[in-house]
N, C-alpha and C positions, 0 to 999 in steps of 0.2 A: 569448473566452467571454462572451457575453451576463452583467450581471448577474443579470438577472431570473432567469437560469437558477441561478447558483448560490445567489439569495436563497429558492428554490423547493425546491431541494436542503436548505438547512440549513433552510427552516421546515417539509420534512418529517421532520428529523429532530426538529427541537423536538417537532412532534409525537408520532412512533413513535420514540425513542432508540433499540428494540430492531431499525432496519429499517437491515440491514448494507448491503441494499444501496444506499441514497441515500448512506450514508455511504459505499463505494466511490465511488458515483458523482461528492461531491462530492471526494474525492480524485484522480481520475482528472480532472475538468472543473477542478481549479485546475491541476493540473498541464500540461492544455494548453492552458490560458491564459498559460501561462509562470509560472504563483507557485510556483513551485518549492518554495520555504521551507513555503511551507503546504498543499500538498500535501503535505509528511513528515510536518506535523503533522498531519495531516487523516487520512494512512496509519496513523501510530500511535495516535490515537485508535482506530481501527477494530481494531486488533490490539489494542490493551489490551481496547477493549470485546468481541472476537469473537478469541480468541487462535486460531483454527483458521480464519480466512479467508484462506487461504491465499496467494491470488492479491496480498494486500496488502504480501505482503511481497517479492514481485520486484519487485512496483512503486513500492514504497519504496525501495529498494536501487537501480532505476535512476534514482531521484531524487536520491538521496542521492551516487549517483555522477556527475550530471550540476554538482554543490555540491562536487565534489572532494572530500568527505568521503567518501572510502574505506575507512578503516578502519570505521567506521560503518556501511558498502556490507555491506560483510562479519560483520559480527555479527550484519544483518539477515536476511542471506541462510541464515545457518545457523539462528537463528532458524526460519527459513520450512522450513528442511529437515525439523525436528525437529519442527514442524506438519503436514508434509506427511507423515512418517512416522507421526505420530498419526493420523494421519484417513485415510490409506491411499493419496493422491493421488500417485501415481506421476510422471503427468504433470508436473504442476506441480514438482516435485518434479526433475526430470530439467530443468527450465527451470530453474530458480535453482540446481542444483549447475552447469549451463551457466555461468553469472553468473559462480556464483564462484569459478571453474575460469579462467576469462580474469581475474580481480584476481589470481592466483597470479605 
């Protein structure tokens, strides 16, 4: 992943803190750069700042499971379920009980 790209990503959120989705986006772009570690972090920013964006937390959870941290995988994951039944997202919802149905 290009820096430029994720230097673009966090000075749009310096800018709009409240714009979830750069901060998705810089989550997702460190994680396929391979920074694994800060993608989590980058994940959980985004859920502490936006506790119902849902999508962050399967994608945290496959990070977190990529770092061996399983157990962790799994707090996420239910996490994400209990978001996903607040907000009504089935889908997503039916992808991370998937998750965390194969850490069983």
């Amino acid at each position: 992943m290009p820096a430029d790209r994720l230097d673009a990503l966090k000075t749009l959120i310096e800018l709009d803190p409240a714009n979830h989705f750069a901060r998705y986006g810089l989550a997702q772009a460190l994680a396929s750069a391979g920074r694994v570690e800060e993608a989590v972090a980058a994940y959980k920013d985004l859920m502490d700042f936006n506790p119902d964006y849902v999508a962050a937390y399967y994608h945290s959870g496959q990070a977190l499971e990529k770092l061996g941290r399983v157990e962790e995988a799994r707090g996420v994951y239910q996490q994400g379920i209990d978001a996903c039944n607040r907000t009504g997202d089935t889908h997503t919802r039916n992808e991370i009980q998937a998750a965390l149905d194969l850490l069983a």
